[in-house]
PAKOLNU-254347 format. One record per residue (C-alpha): residue number from 1; x, y, z. Coordinates in Angstrom, 3 decimals. Example, Ala and Ser with C-alpha at 12.3 -4.5 7.8 and 13.67 -1.06 7.14 Angstrom:
2
> n/x/y/z
> 1/12.300/-4.500/7.800
> 2/13.670/-1.060/7.140
This chain:
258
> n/x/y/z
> 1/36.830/-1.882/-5.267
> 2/33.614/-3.456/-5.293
> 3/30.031/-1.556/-4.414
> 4/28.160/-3.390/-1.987
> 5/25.326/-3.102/-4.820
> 6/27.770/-5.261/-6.532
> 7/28.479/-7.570/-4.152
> 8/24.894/-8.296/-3.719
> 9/24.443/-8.999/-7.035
> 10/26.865/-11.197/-7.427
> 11/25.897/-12.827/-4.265
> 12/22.344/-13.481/-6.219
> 13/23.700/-14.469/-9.371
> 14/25.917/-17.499/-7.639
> 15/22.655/-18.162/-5.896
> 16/21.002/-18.763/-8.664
> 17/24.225/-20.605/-10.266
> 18/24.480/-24.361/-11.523
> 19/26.498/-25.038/-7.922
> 20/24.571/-22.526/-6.033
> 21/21.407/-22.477/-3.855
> 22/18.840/-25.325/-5.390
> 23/15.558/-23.075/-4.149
> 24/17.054/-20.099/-5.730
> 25/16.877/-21.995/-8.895
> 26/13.992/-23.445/-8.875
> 27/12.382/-19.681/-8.546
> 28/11.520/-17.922/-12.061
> 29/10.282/-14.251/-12.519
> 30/6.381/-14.847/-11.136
> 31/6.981/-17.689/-8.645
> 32/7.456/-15.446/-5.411
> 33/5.636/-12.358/-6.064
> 34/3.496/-12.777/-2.507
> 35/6.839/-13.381/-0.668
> 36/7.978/-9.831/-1.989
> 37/4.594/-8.378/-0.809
> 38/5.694/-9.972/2.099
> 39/8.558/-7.985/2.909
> 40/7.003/-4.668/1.600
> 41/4.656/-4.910/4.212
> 42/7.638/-5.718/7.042
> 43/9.196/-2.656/5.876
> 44/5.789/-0.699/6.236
> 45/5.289/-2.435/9.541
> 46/8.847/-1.354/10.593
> 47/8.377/1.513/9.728
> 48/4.907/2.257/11.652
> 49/7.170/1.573/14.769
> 50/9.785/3.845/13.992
> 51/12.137/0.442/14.333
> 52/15.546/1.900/13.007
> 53/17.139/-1.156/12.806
> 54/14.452/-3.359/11.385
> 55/13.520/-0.351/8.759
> 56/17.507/-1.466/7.819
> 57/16.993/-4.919/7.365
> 58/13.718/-4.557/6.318
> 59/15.036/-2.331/3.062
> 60/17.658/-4.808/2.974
> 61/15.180/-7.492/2.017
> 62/13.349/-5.264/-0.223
> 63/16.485/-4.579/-2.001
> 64/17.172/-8.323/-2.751
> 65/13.869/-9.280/-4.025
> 66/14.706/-6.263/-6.728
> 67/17.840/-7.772/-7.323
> 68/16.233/-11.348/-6.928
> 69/14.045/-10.108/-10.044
> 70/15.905/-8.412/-12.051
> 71/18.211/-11.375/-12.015
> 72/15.462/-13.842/-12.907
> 73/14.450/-11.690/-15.823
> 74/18.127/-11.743/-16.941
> 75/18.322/-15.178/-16.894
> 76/14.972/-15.563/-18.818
> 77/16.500/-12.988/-21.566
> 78/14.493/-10.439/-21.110
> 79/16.327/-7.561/-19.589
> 80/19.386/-7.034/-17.022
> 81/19.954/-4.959/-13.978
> 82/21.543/-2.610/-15.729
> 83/18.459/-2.166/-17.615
> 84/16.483/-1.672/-14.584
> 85/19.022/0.804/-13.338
> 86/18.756/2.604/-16.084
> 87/15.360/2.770/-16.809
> 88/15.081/4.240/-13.416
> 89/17.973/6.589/-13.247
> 90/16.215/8.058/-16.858
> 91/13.116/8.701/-15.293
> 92/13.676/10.010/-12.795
> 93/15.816/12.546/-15.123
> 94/12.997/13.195/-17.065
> 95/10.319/13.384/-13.948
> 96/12.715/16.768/-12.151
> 97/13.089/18.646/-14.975
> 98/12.928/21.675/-12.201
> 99/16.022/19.572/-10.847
> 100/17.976/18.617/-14.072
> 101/16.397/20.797/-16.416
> 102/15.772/24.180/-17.183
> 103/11.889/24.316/-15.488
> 104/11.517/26.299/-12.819
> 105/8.448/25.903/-9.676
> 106/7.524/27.400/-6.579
> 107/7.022/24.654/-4.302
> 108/5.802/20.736/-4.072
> 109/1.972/21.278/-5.664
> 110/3.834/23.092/-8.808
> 111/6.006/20.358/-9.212
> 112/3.059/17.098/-8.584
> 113/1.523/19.267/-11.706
> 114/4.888/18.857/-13.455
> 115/5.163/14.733/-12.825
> 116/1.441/14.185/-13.738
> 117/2.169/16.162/-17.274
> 118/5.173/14.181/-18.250
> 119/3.628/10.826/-16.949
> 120/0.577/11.359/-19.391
> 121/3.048/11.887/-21.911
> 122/4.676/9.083/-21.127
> 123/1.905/6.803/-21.501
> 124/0.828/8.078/-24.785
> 125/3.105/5.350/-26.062
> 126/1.732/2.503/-23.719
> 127/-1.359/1.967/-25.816
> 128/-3.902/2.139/-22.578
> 129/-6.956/2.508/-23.734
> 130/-8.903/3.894/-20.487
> 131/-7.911/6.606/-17.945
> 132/-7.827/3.869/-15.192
> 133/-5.923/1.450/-17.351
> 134/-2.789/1.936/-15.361
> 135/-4.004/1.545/-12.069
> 136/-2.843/-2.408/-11.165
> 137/-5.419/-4.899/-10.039
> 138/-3.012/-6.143/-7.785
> 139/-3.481/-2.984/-5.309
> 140/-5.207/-3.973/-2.391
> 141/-8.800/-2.500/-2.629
> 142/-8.517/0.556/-0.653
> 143/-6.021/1.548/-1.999
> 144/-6.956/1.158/-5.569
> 145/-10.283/2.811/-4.666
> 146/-8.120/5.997/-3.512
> 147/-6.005/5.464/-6.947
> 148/-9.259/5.816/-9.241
> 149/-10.954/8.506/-7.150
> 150/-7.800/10.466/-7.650
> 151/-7.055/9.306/-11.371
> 152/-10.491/11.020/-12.008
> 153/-9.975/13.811/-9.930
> 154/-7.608/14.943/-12.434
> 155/-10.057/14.970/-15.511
> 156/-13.016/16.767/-13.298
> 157/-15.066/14.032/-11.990
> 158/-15.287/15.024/-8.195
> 159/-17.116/16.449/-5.817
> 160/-17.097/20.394/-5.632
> 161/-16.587/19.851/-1.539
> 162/-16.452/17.384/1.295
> 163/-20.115/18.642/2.259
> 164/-21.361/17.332/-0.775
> 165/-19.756/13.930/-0.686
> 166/-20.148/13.667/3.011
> 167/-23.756/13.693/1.777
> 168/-22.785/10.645/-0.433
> 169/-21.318/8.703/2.631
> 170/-24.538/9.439/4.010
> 171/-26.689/8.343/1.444
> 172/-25.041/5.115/1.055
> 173/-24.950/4.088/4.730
> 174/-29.043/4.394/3.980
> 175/-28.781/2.210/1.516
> 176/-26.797/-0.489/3.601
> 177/-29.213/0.428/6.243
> 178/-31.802/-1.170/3.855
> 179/-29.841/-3.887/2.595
> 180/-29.232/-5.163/5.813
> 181/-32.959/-4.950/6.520
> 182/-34.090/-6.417/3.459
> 183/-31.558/-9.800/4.342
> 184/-30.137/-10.001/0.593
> 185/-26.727/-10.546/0.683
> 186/-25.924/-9.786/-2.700
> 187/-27.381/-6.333/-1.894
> 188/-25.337/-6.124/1.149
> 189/-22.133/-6.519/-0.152
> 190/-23.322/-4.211/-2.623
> 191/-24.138/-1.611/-0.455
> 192/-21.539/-2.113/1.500
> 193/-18.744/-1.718/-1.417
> 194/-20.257/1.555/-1.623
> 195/-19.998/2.912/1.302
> 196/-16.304/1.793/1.809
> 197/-16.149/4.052/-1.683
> 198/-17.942/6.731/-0.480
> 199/-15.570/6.838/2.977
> 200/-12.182/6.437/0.866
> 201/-13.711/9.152/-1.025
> 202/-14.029/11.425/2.203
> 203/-11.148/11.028/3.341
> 204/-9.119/11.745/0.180
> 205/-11.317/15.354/0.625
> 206/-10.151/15.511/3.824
> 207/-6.164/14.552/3.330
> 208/-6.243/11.712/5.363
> 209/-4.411/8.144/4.528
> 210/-7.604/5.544/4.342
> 211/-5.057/2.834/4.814
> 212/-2.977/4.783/7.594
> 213/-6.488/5.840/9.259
> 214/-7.137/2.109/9.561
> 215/-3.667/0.528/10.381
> 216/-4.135/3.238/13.097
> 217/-7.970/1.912/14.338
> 218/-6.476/-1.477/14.077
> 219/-3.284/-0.522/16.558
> 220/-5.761/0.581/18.831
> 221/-7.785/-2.294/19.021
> 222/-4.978/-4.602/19.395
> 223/-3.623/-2.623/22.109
> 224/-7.339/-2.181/23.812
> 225/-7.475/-6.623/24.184
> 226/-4.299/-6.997/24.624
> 227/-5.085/-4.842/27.943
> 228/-8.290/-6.929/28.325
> 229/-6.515/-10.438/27.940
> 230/-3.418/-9.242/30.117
> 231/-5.598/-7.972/33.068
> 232/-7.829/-11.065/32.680
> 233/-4.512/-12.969/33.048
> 234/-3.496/-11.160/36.054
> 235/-6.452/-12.519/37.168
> 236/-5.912/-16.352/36.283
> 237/-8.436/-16.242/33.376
> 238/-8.898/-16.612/30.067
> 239/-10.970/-14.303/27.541
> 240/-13.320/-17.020/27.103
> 241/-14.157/-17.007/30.879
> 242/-15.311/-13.583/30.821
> 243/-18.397/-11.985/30.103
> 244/-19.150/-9.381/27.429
> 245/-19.448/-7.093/30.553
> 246/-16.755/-7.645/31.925
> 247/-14.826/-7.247/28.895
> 248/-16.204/-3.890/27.947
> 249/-15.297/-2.910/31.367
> 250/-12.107/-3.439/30.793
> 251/-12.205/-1.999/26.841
> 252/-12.750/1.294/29.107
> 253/-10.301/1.378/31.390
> 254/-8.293/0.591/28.481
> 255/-9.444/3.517/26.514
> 256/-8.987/5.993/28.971
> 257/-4.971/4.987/29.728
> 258/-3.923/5.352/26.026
C-alpha cells in the first residue's frame, strides 16, 4: 500500500509531467525560493497562534515545496528524493550518537556540545575557509547577527557578562545619539547597525529570542491600533480624523486592558 509520502510525490512528479500542470513546469530549482519563504513564515505565523489546524496545513505546504525541490533537482540530474532522504536520515544518525551510538550524556547542554563537535567535523571536508563561512546570507539580519555572535561565542570572542555588554548597548546608543545630531546619514545607519548588534547581542546574554522579542512588540502594537481604529469607528471616524491626543488616549486605555 502506498505512503502518503508517496502519494505526494507522485502527485508532484505528474505535476511536473509532459501532460501535467504547465506552471509546475515552467518552475526549475531557484525560480520559487521566496514563495517557500513564504510558507515558512505561515507556518511560523500559525504557529505564534497556536492554530492547530493551520500549523497542519501550514506543514503540509512546507512539505511540498521539499518535495517540489527535490523533484526539480531530480529532473535537472542532480540528485533524487531518495537522496535527500537519505542524506537526512544519515545525519541525523551521526548527530545522536548518545541515541544510536554508544555515547553517553547527562542532559540537553551535554548533548548541544556533542552536535557542535561532529558538525565541525563535518565541515572539515566543506572547504570553508572562515568560521562564519557557513552562516547563509540569505538569513534575515537579526537573525544572522544572533548566528555570528553565537558562531564566535564558541571560539571565545564574547563578553565575560551581560554587565559588560550592556555597557556596549550603551555606548553605542551614544554614538547614534551623535549621529543623529551630527545629520550624516551614512553615520546614522552606521550607528544604528550597531546598536541593533549590540541589542541582539544582549539578548542572546540574556536567553531571549531577538526575533520572538520583536514579533511579540509588534503583536502588541497591532493589537494597541487596532483598539484605537475600532473605538474611533464606534465613533463614526476615521484615524485620520483624530488627533495625536486623542490617539494616545486611546493607546492607554488600550494598554491597560491587555
Amino acid at each position: 500500500m502506498m505512503s502518503e509520502f508517496e502519494k505526494l510525490v507522485n502527485i508532484v512528479k505528474t505535476l511536473r509531467s509532459e501532460h501535467g500542470c504547465p506552471w509546475d513546469r515552467e518552475q526549475n530549482l531557484y525560480s520559487i525560493k521566496n514563495l517557500f519563504i513564504e510558507e515558512a513564515f505561515e507556518l511560523v505565523d500559525a504557529l505564534d497562534n497556536k492554530d492547530i489546524p493551520n500549523i497542519r496545513e501550514e506543514i503540509g505546504d512546507v512539505l511540498f515545496h521539499m518535495v517540489f525541490h527535490a523533484a526539480m533537482a531530480e529532473d535537472e540530474g542532480y540528485f533524487t528524493v531518495e537522496d535527500v532522504l537519505h542524506e537526512i536520515s544519515e545525519k541525523l544518525i551521526r548527530r545522536h550518537p548518545h541515541v544510536f551510538g554508544t555515547i553517553n550524556v547527562e542532559n540537553s547542554d551535554e548533548v548541544s556540545v556533542n552536535w557542535d563537535k561532529i558538525k565541525q567535523e563535518e565541515k572539515k571536508h566543506k572547504n570553508k575557509e572562515f568560521i562564519l563561512d557557513d552562516i547563509p546570507n540569505a538569513y534575515p539580519s537579526m537573525l544572522r547577527a544572533f548566528k555570528i555572535q553565537e558562531k564566535v561565542r564558541k571560539v571565545g570572542f564574547d563578553w565575560n557578562n551581560a554587565d559588560d555588554c550592556m555597557m556596549k548597548v550603551n555606548e553605542e546608543f551614544n554614538e547614534f545619539s551623535d549621529a543623529v545630531s551630527s545629520g550624516s546619514k551614512d553615520d546614522m545607519e552606521h550607528e544604528l547597525g550597531d546598536v541593533l548588534f549590540a541589542l541582539i547581542n544582549i539578548s542572546r546574554f540574556l536567553k531571549i529570542n531577538p526575533d520572538e522579542a520583536l514579533r511579540k512588540a509588534n503583536s502588541r502594537f497591532t493589537n494597541r491600533f487596532n483598539f484605537i481604529e475600532k473605538s474611533l469607528k464606534s465613533q463614526g471616524r476615521q484615524c485620520t480624523e483624530a488627533s495625536l491626543e486623542e490617539m494616545e488616549k486611546l493607546w492607554q486605555e488600550a494598554k491597560k486592558s491587555e
